[in-house]
C-alpha positions as a Python dict, from the first residue, in 0.01 Angstrom:
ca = {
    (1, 'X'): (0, 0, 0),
    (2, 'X'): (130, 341, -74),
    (3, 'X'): (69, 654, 187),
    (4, 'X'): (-237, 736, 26),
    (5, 'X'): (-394, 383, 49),
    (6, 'X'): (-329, 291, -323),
    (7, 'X'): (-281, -93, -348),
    (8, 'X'): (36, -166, -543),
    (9, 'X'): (34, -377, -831),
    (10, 'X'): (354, -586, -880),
    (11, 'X'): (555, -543, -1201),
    (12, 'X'): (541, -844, -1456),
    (13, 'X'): (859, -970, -1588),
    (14, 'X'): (909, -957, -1942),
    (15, 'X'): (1068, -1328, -2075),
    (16, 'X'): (1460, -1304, -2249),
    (17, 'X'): (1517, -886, -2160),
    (18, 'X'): (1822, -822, -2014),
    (19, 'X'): (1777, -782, -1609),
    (20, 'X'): (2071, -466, -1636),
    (21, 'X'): (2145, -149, -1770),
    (22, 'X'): (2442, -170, -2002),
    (23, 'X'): (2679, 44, -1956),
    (24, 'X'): (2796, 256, -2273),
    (25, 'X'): (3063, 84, -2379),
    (26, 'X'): (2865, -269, -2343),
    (27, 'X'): (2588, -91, -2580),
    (28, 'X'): (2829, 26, -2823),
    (29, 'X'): (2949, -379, -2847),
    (30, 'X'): (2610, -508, -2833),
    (31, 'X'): (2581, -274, -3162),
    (32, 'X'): (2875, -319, -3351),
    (33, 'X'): (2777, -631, -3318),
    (34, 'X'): (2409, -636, -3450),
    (35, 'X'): (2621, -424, -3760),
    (36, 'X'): (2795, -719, -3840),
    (37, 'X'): (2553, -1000, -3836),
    (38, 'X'): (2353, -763, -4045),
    (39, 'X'): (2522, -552, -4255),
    (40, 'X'): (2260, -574, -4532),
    (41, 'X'): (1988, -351, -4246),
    (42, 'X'): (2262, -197, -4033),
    (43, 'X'): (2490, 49, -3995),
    (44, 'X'): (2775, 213, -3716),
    (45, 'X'): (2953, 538, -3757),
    (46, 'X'): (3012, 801, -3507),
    (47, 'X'): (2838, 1156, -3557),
    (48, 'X'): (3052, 1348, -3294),
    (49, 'X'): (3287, 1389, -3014),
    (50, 'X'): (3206, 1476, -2659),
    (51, 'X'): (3358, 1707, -2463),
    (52, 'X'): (3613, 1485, -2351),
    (53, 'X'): (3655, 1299, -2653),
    (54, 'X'): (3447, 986, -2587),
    (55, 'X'): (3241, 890, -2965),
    (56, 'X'): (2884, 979, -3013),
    (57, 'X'): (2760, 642, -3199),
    (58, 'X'): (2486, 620, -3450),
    (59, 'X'): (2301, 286, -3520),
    (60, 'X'): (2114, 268, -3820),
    (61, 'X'): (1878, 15, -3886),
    (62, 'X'): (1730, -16, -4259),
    (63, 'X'): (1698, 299, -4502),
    (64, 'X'): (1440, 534, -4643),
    (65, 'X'): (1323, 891, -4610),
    (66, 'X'): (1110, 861, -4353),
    (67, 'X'): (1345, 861, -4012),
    (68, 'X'): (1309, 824, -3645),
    (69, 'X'): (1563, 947, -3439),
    (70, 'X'): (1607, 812, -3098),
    (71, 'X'): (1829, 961, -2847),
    (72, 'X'): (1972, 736, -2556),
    (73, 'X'): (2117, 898, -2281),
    (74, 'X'): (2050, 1268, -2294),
    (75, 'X'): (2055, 1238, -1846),
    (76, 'X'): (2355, 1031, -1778),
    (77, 'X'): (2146, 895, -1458),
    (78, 'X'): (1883, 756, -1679),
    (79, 'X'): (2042, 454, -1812),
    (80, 'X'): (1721, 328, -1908),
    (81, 'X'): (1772, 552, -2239),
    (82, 'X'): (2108, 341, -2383),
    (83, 'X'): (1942, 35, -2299),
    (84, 'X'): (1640, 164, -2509),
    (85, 'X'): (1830, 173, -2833),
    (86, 'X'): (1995, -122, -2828),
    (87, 'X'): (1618, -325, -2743),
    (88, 'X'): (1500, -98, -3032),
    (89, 'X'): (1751, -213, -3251),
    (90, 'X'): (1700, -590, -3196),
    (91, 'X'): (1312, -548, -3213),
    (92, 'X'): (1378, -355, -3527),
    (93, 'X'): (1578, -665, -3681),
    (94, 'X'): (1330, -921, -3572),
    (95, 'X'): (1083, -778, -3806),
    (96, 'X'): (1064, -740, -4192),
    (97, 'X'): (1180, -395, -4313),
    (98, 'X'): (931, -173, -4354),
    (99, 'X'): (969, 22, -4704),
    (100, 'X'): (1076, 334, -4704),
    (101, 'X'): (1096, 375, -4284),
    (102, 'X'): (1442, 435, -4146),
    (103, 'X'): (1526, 423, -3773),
    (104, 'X'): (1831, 606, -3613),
    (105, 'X'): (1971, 510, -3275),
    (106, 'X'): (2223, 747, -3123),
    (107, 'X'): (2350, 543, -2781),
    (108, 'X'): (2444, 768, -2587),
    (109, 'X'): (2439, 1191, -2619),
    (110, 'X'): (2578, 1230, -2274),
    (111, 'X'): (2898, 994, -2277),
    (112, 'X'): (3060, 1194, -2040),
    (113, 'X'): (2819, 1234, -1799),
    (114, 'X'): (2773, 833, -1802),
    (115, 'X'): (3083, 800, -1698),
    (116, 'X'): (3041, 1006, -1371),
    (117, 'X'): (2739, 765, -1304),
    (118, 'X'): (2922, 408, -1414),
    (119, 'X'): (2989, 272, -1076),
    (120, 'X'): (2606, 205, -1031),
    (121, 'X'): (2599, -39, -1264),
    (122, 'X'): (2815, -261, -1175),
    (123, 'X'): (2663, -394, -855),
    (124, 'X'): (2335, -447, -704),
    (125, 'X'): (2106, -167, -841),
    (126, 'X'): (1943, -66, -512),
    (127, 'X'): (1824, 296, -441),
    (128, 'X'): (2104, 360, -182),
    (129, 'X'): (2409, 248, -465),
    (130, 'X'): (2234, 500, -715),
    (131, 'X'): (2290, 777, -547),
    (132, 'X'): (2630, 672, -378),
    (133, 'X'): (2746, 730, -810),
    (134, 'X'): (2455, 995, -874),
    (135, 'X'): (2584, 1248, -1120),
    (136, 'X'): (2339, 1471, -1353),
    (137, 'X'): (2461, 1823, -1469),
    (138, 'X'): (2336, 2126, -1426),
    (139, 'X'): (2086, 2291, -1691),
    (140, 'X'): (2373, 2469, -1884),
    (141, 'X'): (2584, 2198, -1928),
    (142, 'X'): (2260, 1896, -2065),
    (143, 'X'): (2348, 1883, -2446),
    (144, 'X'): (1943, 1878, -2516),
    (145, 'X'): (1937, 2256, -2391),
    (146, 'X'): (2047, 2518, -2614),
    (147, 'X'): (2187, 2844, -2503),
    (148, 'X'): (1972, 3124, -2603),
    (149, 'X'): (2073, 3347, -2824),
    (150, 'X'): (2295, 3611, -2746),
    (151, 'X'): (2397, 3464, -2426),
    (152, 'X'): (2748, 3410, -2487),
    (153, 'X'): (2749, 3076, -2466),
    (154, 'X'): (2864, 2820, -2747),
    (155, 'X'): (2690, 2505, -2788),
    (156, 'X'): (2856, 2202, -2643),
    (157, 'X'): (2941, 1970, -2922),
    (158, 'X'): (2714, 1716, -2797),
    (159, 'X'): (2443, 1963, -2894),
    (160, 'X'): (2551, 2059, -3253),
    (161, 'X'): (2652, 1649, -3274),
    (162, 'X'): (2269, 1636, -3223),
    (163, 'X'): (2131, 1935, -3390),
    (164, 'X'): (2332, 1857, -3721),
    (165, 'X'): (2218, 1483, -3710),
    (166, 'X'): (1874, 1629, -3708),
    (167, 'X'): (1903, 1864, -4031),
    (168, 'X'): (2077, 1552, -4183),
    (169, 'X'): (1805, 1307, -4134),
    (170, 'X'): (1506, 1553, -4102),
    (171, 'X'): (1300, 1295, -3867),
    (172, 'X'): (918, 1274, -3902),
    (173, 'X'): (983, 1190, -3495),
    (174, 'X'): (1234, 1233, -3247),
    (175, 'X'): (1248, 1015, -2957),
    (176, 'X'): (1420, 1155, -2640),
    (177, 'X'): (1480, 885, -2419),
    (178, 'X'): (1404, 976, -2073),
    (179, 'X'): (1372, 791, -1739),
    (180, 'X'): (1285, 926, -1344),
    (181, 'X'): (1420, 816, -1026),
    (182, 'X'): (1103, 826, -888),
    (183, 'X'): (716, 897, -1024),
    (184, 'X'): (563, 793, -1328),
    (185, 'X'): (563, 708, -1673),
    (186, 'X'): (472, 1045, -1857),
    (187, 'X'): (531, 1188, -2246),
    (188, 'X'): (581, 1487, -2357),
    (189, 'X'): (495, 1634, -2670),
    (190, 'X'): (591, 1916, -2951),
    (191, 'X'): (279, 1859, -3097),
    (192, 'X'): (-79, 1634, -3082),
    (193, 'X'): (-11, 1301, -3184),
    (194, 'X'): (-355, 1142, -3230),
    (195, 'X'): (-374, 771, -3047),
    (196, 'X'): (-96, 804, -2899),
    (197, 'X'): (-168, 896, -2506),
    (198, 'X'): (-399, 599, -2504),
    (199, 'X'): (-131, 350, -2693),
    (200, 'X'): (126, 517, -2393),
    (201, 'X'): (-130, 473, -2116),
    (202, 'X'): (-184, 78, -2246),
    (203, 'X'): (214, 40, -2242),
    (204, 'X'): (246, 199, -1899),
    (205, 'X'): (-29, -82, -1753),
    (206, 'X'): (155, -336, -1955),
    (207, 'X'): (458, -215, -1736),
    (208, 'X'): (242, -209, -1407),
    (209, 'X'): (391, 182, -1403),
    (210, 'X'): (177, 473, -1276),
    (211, 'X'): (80, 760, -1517),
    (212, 'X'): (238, 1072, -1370),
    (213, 'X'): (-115, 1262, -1414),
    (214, 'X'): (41, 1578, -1231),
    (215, 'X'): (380, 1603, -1344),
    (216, 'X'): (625, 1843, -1163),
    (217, 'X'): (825, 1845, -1514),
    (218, 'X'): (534, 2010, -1710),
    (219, 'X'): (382, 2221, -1396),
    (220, 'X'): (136, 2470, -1633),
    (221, 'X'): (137, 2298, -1955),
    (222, 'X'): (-170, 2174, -2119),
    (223, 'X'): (-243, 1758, -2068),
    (224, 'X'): (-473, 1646, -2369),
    (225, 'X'): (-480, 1301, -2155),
    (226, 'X'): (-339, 1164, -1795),
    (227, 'X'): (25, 1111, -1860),
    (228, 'X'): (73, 1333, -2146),
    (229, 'X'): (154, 1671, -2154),
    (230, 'X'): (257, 1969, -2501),
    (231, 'X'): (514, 2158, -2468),
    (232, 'X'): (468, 2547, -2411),
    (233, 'X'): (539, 2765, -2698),
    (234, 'X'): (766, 3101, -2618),
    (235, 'X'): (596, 3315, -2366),
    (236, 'X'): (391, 3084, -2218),
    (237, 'X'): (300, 3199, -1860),
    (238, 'X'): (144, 2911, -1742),
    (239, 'X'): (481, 2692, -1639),
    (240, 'X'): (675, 2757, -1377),
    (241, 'X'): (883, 3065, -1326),
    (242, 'X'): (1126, 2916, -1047),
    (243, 'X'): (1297, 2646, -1277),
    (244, 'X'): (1510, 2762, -1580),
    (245, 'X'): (1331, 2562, -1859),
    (246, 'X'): (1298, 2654, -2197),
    (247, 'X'): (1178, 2433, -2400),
    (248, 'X'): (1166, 2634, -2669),
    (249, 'X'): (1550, 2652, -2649),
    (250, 'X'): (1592, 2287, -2662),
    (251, 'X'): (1683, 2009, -2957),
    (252, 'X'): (1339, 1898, -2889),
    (253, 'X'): (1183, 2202, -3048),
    (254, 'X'): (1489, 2250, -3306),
    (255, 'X'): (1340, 1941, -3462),
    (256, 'X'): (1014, 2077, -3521),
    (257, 'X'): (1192, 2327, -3800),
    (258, 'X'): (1196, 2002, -4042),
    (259, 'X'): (818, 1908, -3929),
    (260, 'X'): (944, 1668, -3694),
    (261, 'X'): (737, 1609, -3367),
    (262, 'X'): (959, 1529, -3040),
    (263, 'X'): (866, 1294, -2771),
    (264, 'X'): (1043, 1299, -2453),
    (265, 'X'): (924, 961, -2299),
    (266, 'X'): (1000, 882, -1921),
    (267, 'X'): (978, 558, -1752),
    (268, 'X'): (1037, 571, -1360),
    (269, 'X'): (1299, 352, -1206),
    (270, 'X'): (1088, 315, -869),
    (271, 'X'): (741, 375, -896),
    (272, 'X'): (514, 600, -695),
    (273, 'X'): (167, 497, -740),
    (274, 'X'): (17, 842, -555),
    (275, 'X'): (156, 1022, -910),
    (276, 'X'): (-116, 830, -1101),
    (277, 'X'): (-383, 924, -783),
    (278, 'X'): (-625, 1272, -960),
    (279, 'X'): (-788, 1296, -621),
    (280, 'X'): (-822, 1656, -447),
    (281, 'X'): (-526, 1665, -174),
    (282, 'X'): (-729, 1675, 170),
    (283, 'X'): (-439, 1905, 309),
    (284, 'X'): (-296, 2116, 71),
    (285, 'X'): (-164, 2397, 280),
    (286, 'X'): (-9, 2154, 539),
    (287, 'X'): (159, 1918, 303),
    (288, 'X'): (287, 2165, 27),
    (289, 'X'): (384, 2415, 290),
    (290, 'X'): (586, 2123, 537),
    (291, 'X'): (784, 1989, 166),
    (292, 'X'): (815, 2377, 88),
    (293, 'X'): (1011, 2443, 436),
    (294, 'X'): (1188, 2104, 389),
    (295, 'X'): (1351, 2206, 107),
    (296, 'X'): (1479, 2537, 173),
    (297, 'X'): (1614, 2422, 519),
    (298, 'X'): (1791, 2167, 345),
    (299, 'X'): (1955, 2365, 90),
    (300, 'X'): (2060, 2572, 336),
    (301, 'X'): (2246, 2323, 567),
    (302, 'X'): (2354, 2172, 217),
    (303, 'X'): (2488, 2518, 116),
    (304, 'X'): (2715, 2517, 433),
    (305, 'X'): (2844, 2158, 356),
    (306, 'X'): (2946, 2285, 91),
    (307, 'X'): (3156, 2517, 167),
    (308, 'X'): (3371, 2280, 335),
    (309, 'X'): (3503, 2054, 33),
    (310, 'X'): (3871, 2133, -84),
    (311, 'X'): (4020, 2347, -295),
    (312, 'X'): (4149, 2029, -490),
    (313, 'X'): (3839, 1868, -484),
    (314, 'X'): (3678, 2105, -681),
    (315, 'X'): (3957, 2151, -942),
    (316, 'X'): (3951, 1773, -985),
    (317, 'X'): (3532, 1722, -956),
    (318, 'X'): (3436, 2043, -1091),
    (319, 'X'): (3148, 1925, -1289),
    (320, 'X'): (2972, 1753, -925),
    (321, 'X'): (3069, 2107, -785),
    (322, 'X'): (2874, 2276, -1052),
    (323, 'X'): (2545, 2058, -1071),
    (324, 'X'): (2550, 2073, -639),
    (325, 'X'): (2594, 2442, -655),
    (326, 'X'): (2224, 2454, -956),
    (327, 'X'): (2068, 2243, -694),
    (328, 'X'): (2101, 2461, -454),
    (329, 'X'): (2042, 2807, -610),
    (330, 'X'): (1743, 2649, -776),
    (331, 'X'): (1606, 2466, -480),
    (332, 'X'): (1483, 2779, -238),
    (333, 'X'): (1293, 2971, -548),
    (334, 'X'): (1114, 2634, -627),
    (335, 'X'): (979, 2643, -273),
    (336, 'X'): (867, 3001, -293),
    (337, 'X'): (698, 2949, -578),
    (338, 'X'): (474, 2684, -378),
    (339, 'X'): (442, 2862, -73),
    (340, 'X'): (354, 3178, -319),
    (341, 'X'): (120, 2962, -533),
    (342, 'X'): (-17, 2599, -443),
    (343, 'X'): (-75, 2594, -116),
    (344, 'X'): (-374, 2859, -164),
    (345, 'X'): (-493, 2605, -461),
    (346, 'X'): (-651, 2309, -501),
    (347, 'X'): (-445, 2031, -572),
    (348, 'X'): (-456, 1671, -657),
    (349, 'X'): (-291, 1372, -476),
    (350, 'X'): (-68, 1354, -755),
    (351, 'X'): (42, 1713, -763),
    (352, 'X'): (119, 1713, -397),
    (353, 'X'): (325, 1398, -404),
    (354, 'X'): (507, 1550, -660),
    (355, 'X'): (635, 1837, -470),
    (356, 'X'): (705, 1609, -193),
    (357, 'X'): (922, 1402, -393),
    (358, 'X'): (1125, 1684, -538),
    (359, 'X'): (1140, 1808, -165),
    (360, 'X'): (1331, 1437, -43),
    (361, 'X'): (1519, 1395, -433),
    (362, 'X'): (1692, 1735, -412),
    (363, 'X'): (1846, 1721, -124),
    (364, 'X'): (1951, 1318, -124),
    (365, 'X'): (2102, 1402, -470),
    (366, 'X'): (2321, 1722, -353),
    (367, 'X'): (2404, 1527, 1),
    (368, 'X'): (2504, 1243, -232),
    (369, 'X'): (2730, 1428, -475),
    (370, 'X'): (2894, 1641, -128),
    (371, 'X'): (2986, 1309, 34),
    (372, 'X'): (3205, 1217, -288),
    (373, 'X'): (3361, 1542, -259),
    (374, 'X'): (3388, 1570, 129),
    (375, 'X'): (3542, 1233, 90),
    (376, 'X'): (3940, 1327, 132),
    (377, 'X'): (3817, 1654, 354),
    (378, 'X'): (4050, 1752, 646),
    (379, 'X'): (4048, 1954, 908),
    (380, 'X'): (3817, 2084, 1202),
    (381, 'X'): (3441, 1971, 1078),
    (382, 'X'): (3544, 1756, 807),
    (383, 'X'): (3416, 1440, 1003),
    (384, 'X'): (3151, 1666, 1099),
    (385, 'X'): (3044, 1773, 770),
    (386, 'X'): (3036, 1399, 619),
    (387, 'X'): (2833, 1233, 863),
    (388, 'X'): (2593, 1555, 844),
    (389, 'X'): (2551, 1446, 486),
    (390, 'X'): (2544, 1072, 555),
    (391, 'X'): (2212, 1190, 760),
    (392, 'X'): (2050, 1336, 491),
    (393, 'X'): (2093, 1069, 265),
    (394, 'X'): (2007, 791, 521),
    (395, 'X'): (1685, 1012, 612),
    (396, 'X'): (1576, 1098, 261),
    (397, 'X'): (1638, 730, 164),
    (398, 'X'): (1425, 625, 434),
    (399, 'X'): (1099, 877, 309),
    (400, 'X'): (1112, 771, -44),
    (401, 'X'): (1097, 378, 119),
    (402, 'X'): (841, 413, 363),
    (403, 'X'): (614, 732, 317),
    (404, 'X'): (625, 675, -50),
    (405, 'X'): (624, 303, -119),
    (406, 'X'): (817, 362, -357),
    (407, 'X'): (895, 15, -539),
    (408, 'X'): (1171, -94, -789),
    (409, 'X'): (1105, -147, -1166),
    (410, 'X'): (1241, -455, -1335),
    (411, 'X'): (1471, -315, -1584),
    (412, 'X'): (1310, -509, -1822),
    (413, 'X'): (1002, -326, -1751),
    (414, 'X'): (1176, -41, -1765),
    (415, 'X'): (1314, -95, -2157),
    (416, 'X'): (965, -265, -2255),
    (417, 'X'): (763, 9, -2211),
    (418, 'X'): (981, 240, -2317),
    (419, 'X'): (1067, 109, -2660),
    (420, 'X'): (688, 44, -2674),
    (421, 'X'): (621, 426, -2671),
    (422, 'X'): (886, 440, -2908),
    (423, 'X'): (714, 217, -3145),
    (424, 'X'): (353, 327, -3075),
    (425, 'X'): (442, 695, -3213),
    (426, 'X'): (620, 586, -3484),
    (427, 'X'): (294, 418, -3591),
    (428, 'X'): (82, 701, -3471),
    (429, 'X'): (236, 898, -3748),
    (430, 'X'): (299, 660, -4059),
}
C-alpha cells in the first residue's frame, strides 16, 4: 500500500530482456555487433565527439526517407535511455523492413556524464548504490538545452553532434529517451499526436507503471490526456517561473523546423503509485507548505556543507561542484513558488506527491554528490560535515521507502515500455 492507500500492483517480468542497464561501452558492443551479423539492415559510424573525446555512436537500422531518431542517454542517470536503443535495434531486426521507414539510434548523447554515473551499474542496483554514483549536470551543461541566443554561450558539441544529425536526417519523430528516479511514466509532446496517449497509457499498464497525471516536469502545460503533456510555446506563462526551462531553447523544439514532432518519454525507475492518484489533496496547505520548508532548510544546511570541500576537490570534480551548486540556487525559489502559489490552490494527490518528492530527491542528490567530494576533507568539521551528509541521505532514503512506497522497476520493464512508446508513435504517425 502506498501513503495514500493505493494498493500496489507488482511489475510483470518480461521473458529473455536483459535484467541490467548496459553500460555505454557494453551498448556500443552489443551494436557493432548487431552491424555485423547484419550488414545488409545496419549500420555504425560516429556523428561526434564529446567534450572529452568519448564517440557519439549512431546505429542505423534499414533505409528510407522517412526517419526516427532516438536519443539514448540525454541524463547520464537515466540509463534506461542506452538500454532503449539497443532493445529498439534488436526489435527492429526481428521484423521485416518496412519500405521506405528508417530508424536512427544514437547510444548515448551524454557519454561523459555516463561516466560520472558508471559505478552504479556494476553492482546491485538498489536505491542507496544510485545515489552513492549519482551524477546529472546542471541545466547549462545537458546537451538537449540550447543556449539562447545572445547569451554568450557556445553550444557544447554534444548539442551541434545532435542538432546537425537532425538537419541531416530531417525525422518525421524524435524520440528523447528519458527515465525518473522516482514517479511515473509520462510523455511529452511538440505537438498532438492522435492515439498516442492511449497506446502510452496501455504500455504503462503493460509495465504495471503509474501515469504521472500531475507532473512536476510540465507544472502549467496543457495535458490532452493523464500522462501526457505539449510543450509550451515562447511566452507561455502558465509553467513555472522558479525552474530555468525553456523548451523552446531545446533540440526537442529544433526538430520541429523540419516538421518533426519530439517525444520525450520517461519511464520511472521506482514507482510512486500516488503520481497516477487525480484525487483533491485533503491538506494542501499543510503538506505543500511542510515539503516547501523542507527544502529550503535543506539547501541551506547543504549550502554550508558545501563550503567545506577542498580546494582540490573542486579543481579535480568540478562538474559535481557545478550541478550541487544549480541544486542549490534552484532549490529555495522552487519552494517560494509553492508557498507563493499551491498551497492557496486546489491540488490533486498527484500534484502534492510530486512536490514532496522533489522536496526528499533534491536534497539526497546534492548530500550524495557532497559526500564524494567531502570524501578526502580535512580539518576541524570535516568528520563533521560527512556524517551531516550521511544523515540526509540515510533520512531521505528512508521517506522515499516508507512514506512513499516507492517500489523498484524490473529493468526489463523499464526498456519494454519504453521502446513500446517508441514504437507506438512511430505508428501514430505513418
Amino acid at each position: 500500500m502506498t501513503d495514500t492507500g493505493r494498493r500496489v500492483r507488482p511489475s510483470r517480468p518480461l521473458a529473455g530482456a536483459a535484467a541490467r542497464y548496459p553500460t555505454v561501452a557494453r551498448a556500443e558492443a552489443v551494436a557493432r555487433r548487431l552491424a555485423l551479423d547484419h550488414p545488409d539492415r545496419c549500420r555504425l559510424r560516429e556523428v561526434g565527439r564529446s567534450r572529452a573525446g568519448r564517440p557519439l555512436l549512431l546505429l542505423s537500422v534499414d533505409r528510407g526517407p522517412h526517419a526516427v531518431l532516438a536519443v539514448g542517454g540525454p541524463h547520464p542517470n537515466e540509463p534506461v535511455g542506452v538500454a532503449a536503443t539497443v532493445r529498439l535495434a534488436q526489435l527492429l531486426l526481428a521484423r521485416p523492413a518496412r519500405p521506405g521507414l528508417s530508424w536512427h539510434l544514437l547510444l548515448c548523447l551524454d557519454p561523459d556524464g555516463a561516466a560520472l554515473n558508471a559505478g552504479w551499474l556494476d553492482g546491485p542496483l538498489t536505491m542507496r548504490r544510485h545515489y552513492e554514483h549519482f551524477f546529472r549536470p546542471s541545466f547549462e551543461e545537458q546537451p538537449e538545452l540550447l543556449p539562447a541566443p545572445g547569451s554568450g554561450r557556445r553550444p557544447m558539441p554534444e548539442s551541434l553532434a545532435l542538432t546537425g544529425l537532425i538537419d541531416e536526417l530531417r525525422p518525421f519523430l524524435q524520440c528523447s529517451l528519458h527515465g525518473v528516479d522516482f514517479g511515473g511514466a509520462f510523455v511529452q509532446l511538440t505537438r498532438p499526436v492522435p492515439g498516442l496517449p492511449e497506446r502510452f497509457a496501455r504500455a504503462a499498464d503493460r509495465a504495471g507503471l503509474p501515469l504521472d497525471i500531475d507532473s512536476f516536469d510540465a507544472i502549467g502545460w496543457a495535458s490532452p490526456a493523464p500522462g501526457t503533456y505539449l510543450m509550451p510555446g515562447p511566452g507561455s506563462t502558465g509553467a513555472s517561473q522558479a525552474l530555468p526551462d525553456e523548451p523552446e531553447l531545446s533540440t526537442w523544439s529544433y526538430a520541429t523546423r523540419h516538421g518533426a514532432v519530439t517525444a520525450v518519454l520517461e519511464v520511472p525507475m521506482w514507482a510512486v503509485d500516488a503520481v497516477g492518484d487525480a484525487r483533491p489533496h485533503p491538506a494542501v496547505a499543510r503538506a505543500v507548505g511542510t515539503a516547501a520548508r523542507t527544502l529550503k532548510d535543506r539547501a541551506e544546511e547543504l549550502t554550508a556543507l558545501l563550503d567545506r570541500v577542498p580546494a582540490h576537490a573542486r579543481a579535480v570534480h568540478g562538474a559535481l561542484v557545478r550541478t550541487a551548486e544549480f541544486n542549490l540556487r534552484v532549490g529555495p525559489p522552487v519552494a517560494d513558488e509553492w508557498l507563493d502559489q499551491w498551497c492557496s490552490e486546489p491540488l490533486t494527490v498527484s500534484r502534492v506527491t510530486t512536490a514532496k518528492l522533489v522536496a526528499a530527491r533534491l536534497p539526497l542528490r546534492v548530500a550524495s554528490m557532497l559526500l564524494r567530494l567531502l570524501a578526502d576533507a580535512r580539518g576541524p568539521g570535516a568528520d563533521a560535515a560527512r556524517e551531516r551528509a550521511r544523515a540526509v541521505v540515510a533520512e531521505s532514503l528512508d521517506l522515499l521507502r516508507h512514506r512513499f512506497g516507492a517500489r523498484w522497476v524490473p529493468v526489463e520493464e523499464q526498456v519494454a515500455h519504453q521502446t513500446r512508446a517508441v514504437l507506438a508513435a512511430a505508428e501514430c504517425l505513418l
